[in-house]
N, C-alpha and C positions, 0 to 999 in steps of 0.2 A: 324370316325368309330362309327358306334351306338352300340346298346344294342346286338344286332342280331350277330353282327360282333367278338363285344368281346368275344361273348359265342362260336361261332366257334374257335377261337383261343386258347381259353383254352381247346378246345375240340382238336383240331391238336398237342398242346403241349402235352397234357397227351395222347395223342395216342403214339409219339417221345417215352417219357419216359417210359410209361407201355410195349411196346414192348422191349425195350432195357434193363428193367429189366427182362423181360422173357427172350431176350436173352442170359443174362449173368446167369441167373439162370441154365437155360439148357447146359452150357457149363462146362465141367466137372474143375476139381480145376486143373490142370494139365495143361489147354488149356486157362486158363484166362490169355492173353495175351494183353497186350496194345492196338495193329494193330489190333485185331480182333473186340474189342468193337470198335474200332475210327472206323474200316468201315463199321459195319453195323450198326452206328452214320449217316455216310454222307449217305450210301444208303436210309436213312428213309427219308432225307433231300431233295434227289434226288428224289423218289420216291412222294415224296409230290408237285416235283415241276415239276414234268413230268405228274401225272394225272392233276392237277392243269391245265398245256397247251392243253393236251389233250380237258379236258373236255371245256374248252373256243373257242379252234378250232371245234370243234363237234358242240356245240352250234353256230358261228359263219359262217360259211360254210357249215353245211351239213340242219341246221333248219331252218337258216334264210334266204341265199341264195338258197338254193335249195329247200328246201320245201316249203319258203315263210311262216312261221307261223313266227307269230307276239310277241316278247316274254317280258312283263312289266315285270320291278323289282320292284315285290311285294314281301312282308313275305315268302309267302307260295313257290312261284316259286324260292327263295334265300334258302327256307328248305329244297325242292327236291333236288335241284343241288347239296347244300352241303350234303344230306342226303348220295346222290350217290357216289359222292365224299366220302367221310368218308369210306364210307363200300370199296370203291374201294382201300383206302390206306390199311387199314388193311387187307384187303385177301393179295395185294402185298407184306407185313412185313410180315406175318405170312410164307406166303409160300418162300420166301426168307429167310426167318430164317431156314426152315427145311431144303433146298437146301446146305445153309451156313454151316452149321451144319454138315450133311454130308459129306461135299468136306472137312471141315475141319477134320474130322475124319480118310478119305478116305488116305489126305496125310500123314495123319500122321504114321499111319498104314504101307504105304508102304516104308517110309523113313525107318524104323524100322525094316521090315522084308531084304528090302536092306543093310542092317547094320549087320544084324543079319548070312547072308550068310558069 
């Protein structure tokens, strides 16, 4: 791994952790629950290794084979990809967060008003 490499990975790590503080921020004291941090824990994990395939099949089938464009692993074309990447993981954690958030709320509420009858 060179210099290029490592700096991505500290950059994928502190995405993990900045999200996953925002998400525990955002979750009220009453919902801080164990299961809920642990899984939107692996969904970042998931989410990092699913753009990750995506973007290597995209690049590998749809640019190389079918377009035929010719693609060297230089600097610049390693900073796009990952550029793309990056910004792809975060809109997926962010907006997953608000959805999670939600549904969690959503159940909770109805448990509650079920109980309540």
């Amino acid at each position: 791994m060179d210099a290029l490499g490592g700096v991505l990975l500290v950059i994928i790590i502190l995405i993990v952790i900045v999200s996953n503080i925002l998400f525990i921020k955002r979750l009220r004291k009453n919902q801080r629950r164990f299961k809920y941090i642990f899984l939107f824990f692996l969904f970042c994990f998931f989410s990092i290794i699913a753009i990750g395939l995506l973007c290597y099949a995209f690049e590998r089938h749809i640019l190389i084979e079918y377009l035929k464009i010719e693609i060297t692993n230089r600097y610049t074309n390693r900073i796009i990809k990952s550029i793309t990447a990056l910004t792809l993981i975060i809109i997926t954690n962010y907006n997953f967060a608000k959805f999670y958030l939600k549904r969690i709320s959503k159940t909770k509420n109805e448990i509650e008003l079920i109980g309540k009858e």
